[in-house]
C-alpha positions as CSV (number, residue, x, y, z in Angstrom):
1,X,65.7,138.6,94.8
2,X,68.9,137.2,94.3
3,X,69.5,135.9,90.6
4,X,71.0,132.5,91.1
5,X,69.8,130.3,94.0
6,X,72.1,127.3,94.3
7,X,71.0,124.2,95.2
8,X,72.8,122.2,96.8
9,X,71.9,118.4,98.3
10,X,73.7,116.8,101.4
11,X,74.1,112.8,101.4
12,X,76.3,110.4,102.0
13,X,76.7,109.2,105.8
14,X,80.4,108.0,106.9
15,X,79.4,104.4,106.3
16,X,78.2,104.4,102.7
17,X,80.0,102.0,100.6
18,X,79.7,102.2,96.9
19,X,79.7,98.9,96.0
20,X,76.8,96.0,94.6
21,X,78.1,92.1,93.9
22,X,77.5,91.1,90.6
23,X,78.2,87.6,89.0
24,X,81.3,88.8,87.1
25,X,84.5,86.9,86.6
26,X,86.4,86.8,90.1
27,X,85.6,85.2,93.3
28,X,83.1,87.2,95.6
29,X,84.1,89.6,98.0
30,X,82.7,90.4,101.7
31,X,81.0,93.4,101.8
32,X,82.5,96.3,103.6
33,X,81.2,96.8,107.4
34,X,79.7,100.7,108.0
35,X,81.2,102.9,109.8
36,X,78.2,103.5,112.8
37,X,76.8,107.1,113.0
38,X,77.9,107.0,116.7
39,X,81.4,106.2,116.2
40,X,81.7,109.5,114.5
41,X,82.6,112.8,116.4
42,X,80.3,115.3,117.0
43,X,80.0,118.4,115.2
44,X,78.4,121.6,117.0
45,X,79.1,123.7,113.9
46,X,76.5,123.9,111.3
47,X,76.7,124.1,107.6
48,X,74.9,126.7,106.1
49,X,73.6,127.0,103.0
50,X,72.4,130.1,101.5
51,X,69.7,130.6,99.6
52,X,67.8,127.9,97.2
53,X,65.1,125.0,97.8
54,X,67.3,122.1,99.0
55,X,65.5,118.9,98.8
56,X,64.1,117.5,102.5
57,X,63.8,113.9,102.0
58,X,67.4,113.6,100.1
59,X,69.2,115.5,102.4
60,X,67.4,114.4,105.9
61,X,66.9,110.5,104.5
62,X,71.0,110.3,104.0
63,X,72.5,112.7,105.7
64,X,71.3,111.9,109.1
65,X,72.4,115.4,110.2
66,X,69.9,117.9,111.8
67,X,68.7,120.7,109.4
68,X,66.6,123.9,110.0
69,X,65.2,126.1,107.5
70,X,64.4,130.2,106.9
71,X,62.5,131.8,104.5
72,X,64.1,135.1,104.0
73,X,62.7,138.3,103.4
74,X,63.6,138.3,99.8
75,X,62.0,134.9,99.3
76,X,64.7,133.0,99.5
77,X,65.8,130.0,101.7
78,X,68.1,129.3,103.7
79,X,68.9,125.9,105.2
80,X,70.9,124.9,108.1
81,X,72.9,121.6,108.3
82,X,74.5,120.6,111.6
83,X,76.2,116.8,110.4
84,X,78.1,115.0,113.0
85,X,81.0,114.0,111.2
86,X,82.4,117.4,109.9
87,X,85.5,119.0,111.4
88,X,86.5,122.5,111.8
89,X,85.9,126.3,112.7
90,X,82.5,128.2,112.2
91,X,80.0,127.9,110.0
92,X,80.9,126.8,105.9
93,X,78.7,129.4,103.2
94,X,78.4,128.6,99.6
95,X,76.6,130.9,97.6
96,X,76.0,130.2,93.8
97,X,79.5,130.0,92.4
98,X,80.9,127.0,91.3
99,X,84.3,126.6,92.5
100,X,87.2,123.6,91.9
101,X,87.1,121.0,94.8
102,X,85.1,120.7,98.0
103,X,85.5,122.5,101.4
104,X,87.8,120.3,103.7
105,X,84.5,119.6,105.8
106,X,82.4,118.1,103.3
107,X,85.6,116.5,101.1
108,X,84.3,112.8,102.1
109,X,81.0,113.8,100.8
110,X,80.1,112.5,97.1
111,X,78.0,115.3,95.4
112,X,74.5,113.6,94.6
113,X,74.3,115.3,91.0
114,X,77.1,113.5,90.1
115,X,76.3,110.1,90.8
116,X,74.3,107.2,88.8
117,X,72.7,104.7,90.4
118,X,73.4,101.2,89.0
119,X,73.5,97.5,89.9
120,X,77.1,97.8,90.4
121,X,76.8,100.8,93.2
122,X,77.0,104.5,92.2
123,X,79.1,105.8,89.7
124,X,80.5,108.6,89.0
125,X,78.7,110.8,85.8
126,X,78.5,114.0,84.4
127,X,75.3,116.0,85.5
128,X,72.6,117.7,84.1
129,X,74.2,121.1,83.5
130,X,77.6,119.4,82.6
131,X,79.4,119.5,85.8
132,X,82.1,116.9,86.7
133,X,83.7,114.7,89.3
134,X,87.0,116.3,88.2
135,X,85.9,119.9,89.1
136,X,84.4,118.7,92.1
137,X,86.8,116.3,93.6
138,X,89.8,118.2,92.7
139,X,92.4,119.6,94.8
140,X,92.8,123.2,94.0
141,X,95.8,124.6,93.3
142,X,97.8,128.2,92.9
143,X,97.4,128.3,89.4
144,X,100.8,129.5,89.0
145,X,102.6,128.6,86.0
146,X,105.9,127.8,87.7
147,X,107.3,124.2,88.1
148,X,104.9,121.8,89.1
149,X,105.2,118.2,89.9
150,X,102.6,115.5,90.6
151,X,103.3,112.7,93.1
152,X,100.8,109.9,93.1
153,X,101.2,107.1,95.5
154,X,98.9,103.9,94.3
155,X,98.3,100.5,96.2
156,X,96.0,102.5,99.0
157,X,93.9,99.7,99.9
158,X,95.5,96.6,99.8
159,X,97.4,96.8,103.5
160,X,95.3,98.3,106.5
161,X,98.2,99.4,108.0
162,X,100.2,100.6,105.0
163,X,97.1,102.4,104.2
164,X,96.5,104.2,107.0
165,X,100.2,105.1,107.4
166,X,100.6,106.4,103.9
167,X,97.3,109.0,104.7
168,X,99.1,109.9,108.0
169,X,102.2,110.3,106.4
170,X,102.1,111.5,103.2
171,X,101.8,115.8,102.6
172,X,98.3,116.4,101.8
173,X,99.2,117.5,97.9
174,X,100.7,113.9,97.2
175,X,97.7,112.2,95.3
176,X,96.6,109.5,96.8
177,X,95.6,106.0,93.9
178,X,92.7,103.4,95.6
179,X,93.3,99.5,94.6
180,X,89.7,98.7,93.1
181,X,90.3,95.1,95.0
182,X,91.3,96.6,98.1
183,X,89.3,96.0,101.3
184,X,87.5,99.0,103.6
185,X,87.7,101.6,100.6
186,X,85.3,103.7,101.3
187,X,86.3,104.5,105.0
188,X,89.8,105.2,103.9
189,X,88.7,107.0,100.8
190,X,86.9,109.4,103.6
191,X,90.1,109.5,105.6
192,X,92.1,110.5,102.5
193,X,89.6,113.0,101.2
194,X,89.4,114.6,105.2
195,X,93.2,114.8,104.7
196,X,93.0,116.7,102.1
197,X,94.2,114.5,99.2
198,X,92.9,114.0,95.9
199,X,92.0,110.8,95.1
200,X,92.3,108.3,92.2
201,X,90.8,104.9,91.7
202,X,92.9,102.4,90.2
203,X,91.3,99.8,87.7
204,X,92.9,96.7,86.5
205,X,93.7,96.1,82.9
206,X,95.4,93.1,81.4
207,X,99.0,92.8,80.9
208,X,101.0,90.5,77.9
209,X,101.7,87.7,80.3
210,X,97.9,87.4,81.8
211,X,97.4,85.0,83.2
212,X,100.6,84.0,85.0
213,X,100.9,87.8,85.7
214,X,97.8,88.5,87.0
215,X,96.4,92.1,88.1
216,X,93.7,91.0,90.1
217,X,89.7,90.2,90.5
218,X,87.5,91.5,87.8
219,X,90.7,92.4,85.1
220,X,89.9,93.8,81.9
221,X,90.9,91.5,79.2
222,X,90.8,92.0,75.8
223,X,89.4,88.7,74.5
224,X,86.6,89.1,77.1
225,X,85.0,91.7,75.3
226,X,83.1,95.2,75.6
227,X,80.4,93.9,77.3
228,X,81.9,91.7,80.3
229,X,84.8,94.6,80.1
230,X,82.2,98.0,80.6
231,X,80.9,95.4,82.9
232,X,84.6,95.0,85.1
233,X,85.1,99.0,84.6
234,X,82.2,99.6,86.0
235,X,82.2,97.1,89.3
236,X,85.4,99.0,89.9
237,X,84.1,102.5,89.5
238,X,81.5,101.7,92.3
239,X,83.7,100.6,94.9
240,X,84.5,104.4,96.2
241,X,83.3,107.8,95.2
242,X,84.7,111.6,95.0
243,X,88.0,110.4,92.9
244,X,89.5,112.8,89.7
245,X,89.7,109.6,87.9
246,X,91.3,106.3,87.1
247,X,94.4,104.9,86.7
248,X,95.6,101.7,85.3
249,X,97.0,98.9,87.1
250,X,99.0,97.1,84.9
251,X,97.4,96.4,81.5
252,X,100.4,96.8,78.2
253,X,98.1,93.9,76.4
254,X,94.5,95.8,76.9
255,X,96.1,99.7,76.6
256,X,97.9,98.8,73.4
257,X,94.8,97.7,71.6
258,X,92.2,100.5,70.3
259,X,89.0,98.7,69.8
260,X,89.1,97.2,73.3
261,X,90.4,100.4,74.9
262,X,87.8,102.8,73.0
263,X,84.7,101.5,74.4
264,X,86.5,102.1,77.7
265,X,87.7,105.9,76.9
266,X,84.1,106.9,75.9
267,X,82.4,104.6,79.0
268,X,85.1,107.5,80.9
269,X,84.2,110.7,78.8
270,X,80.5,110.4,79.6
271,X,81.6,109.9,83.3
272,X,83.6,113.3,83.6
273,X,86.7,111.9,85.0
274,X,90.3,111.8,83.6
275,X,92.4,108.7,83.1
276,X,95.8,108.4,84.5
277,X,98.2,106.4,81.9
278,X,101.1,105.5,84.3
279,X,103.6,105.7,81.4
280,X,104.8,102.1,81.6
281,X,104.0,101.0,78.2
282,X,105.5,103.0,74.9
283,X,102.4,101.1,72.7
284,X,99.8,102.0,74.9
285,X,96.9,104.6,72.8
286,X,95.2,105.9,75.5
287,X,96.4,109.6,75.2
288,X,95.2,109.6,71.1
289,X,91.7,108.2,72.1
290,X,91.6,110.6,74.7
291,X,92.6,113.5,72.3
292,X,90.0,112.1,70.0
293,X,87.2,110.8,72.2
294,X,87.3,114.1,74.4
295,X,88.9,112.8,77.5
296,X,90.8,114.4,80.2
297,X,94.1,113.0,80.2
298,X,97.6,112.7,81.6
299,X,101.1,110.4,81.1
300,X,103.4,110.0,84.0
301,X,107.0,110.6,83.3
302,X,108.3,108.0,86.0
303,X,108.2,105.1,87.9
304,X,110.2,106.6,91.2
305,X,110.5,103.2,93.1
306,X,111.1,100.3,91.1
307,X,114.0,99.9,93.6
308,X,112.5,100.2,97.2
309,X,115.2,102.1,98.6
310,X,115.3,105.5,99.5
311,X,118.3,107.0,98.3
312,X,117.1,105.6,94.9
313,X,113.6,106.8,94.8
314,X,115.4,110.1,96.0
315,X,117.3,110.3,93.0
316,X,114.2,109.4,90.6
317,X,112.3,112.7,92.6
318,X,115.3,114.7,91.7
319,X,115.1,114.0,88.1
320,X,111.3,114.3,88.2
321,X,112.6,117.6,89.3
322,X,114.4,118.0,86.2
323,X,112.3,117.5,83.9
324,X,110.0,119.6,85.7
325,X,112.0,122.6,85.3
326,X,112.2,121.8,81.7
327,X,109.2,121.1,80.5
328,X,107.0,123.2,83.1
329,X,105.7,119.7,85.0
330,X,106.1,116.2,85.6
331,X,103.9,113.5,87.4
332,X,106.0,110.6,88.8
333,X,104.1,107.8,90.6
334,X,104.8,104.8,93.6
335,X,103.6,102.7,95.6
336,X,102.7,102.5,98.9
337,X,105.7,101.1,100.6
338,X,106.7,102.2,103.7
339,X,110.4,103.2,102.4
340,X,108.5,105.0,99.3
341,X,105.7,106.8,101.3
342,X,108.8,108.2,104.1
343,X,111.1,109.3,101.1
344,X,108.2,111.4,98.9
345,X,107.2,112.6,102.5
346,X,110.6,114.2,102.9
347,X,111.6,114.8,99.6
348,X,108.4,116.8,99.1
349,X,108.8,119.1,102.4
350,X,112.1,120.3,100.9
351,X,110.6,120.4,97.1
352,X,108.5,122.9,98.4
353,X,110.7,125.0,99.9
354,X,113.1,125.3,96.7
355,X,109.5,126.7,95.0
356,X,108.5,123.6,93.5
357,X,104.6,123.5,94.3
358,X,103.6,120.0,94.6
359,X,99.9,119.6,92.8
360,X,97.9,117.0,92.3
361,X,97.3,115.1,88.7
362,X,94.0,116.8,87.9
363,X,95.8,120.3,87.5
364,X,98.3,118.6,85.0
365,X,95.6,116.8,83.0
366,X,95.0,117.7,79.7
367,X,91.7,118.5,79.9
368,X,89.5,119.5,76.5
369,X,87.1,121.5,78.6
370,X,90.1,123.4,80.4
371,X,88.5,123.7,83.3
């Protein structure tokens, strides 16, 4: 009989969105429209799973896919998943390995294990054998230890239209940061993740001039407390799945102060993700909680397009490029501007070819469980 027998549940239609109301400081939101099942292509391809007991009514109850399964002669079952919304050649096996990130056809699908449900949606958490959203969401990589550079382009979410031509644009290494307060994220977070990207959330935190400057709806704010701010964290953490981590949007005021941003860093360590400082502030403490509390973590080195102008964010990629070569990596970080997205589109193309390999910020993270 084999030894290990994976198990492995399938959920998560096109149309899911991650995301409960709660009273919390902010005005309401509409709630996003689902994608119909019949708007979706059809698939002839099945999925196979080998081996295991997968569970019927979890799989069949959210998957709405078609499924079929085979006692073998050693005992062991195999189950036979034909979705309609997977693309791609022949049939996908997964044996009992654990690998680093998701097969391209099942990338839009959050991994059930790894999910809590709450009143604010389902958010991401580590599961039961100590597996995480970071190993599973991540984009795989060579695992080379030449020059690396991360690009991560943030603002997804906020413009339909600068969304969607950012995912068609951008190379599929460029990580790709979702606006907590943006609008449709789950069906763009499934485009992205079909794409190939990897995917970050970004979470507003409060800056020194709040609130004149004002990051958005549901803000972490340090006079507001742990309470009402695990309470903000977590709205924002349901509003998409199958992201590394977080990033912060804004926030020198909260980052820079350790007993509002600890209750945060462990609500994150418990959750398996990384957090994304994007190197704005010299006071913030994020990466000596981290080292402390146990969390996966990572600095950019750059702003590339404070100036939206392409021969300038050209010149910030070349010295990201610099201080690559230097120091081994770099993660520089934008927006998603229409002049940004087409100059880290081309820039990257010829990065590439000069042996730079382009990976995404999980792979740079310092990670205490060196995954």
């Amino acid at each position: 009989m084999i030894a290990g027998i994976a198990v492995l549940i399938l959920f998560g239609g096109a149309g899911y969105m991650a995301l409960q109301q709660s009273p919390l400081r902010g005005a309401p939101e509409p709630a996003e429209k689902q994608v119909a099942a019949s708007e979706q292509p059809a698939q002839s391809e099945p999925i196979v799973i080998e081996g295991g007991i997968a569970s019927e009514e979890r799989v069949a109850g959210d998957s709405g896919a078609e499924i079929a399964r085979t006692l073998t002669d050693e005992g062991g079952v195999v189950t036979t998943i034909s979705p309609r919304d997977r693309s791609g050649d022949g049939p996908l096996i997964i044996s009992g390995a654990e690998t680093v990130g998701q097969d391209p056809r099942m990338a839009h699908l959050p991994v059930p294990e790894l999910l809590e449900d709450t009143d604010f949606g389902r958010l991401p958490i580590k599961s039961a054998d100590g597996r995480r959203a970071l190993e599973a969401y991540a984009r795989p990589w060579s695992g080379a230890r030449g020059t690396r550079i991360a690009i991560v382009v943030g603002g997804l979410g906020l413009s339909q239209t600068g969304t969607q031509y950012a995912i068609a644009t951008l190379p599929e290494e460029i990580t790709l940061a979702f606006a907590a307060s943006g609008n449709s994220l789950q069906r763009w977070l499934q485009e992205a993740r079909r794409a190939g990207h990897e995917v970050l959330l970004q979470v507003p935190f409060e800056p020194f001039n709040y609130p004149q400057n004002d990051p958005g709806p549901h803000t972490l704010v340090v006079e507001d407390g742990t309470p009402q701010n695990l309470a903000d964290l977590h709205w924002a953490l349901g509003r998409i799945t199958n992201y590394t981590g977080i990033m912060n949007f804004m926030g020198a005021r909260f980052l820079s102060d350790p007993d509002a941003t600890e209750p945060i860093m462990r609500d994150i360590a418990r959750r398996g993700i990384l957090f994304l400082d994007d190197g704005t502030s010299a006071r913030t403490v994020t990466g000596s909680l981290a080292s402390a509390i146990g969390v996966p973590h990572a600095t950019a080195d750059m702003v590339v397009d404070h100036e939206v102008n392409r021969i300038q964010i050209m010149k910030k990629l070349d010295e990201a490029e610099r201080i690559a070569r230097r120091n081994g990596s770099a993660i520089a970080i934008a927006s998603a501007f229409e002049t940004s997205v087409n100059a880290i589109a081309a820039w990257a193309n010829e990065a590439k070819a000069r042996g730079i390999e382009i990976v995404a910020v999980s792979a740079l993270a310092d990670d205490p469980e060196d995954f």
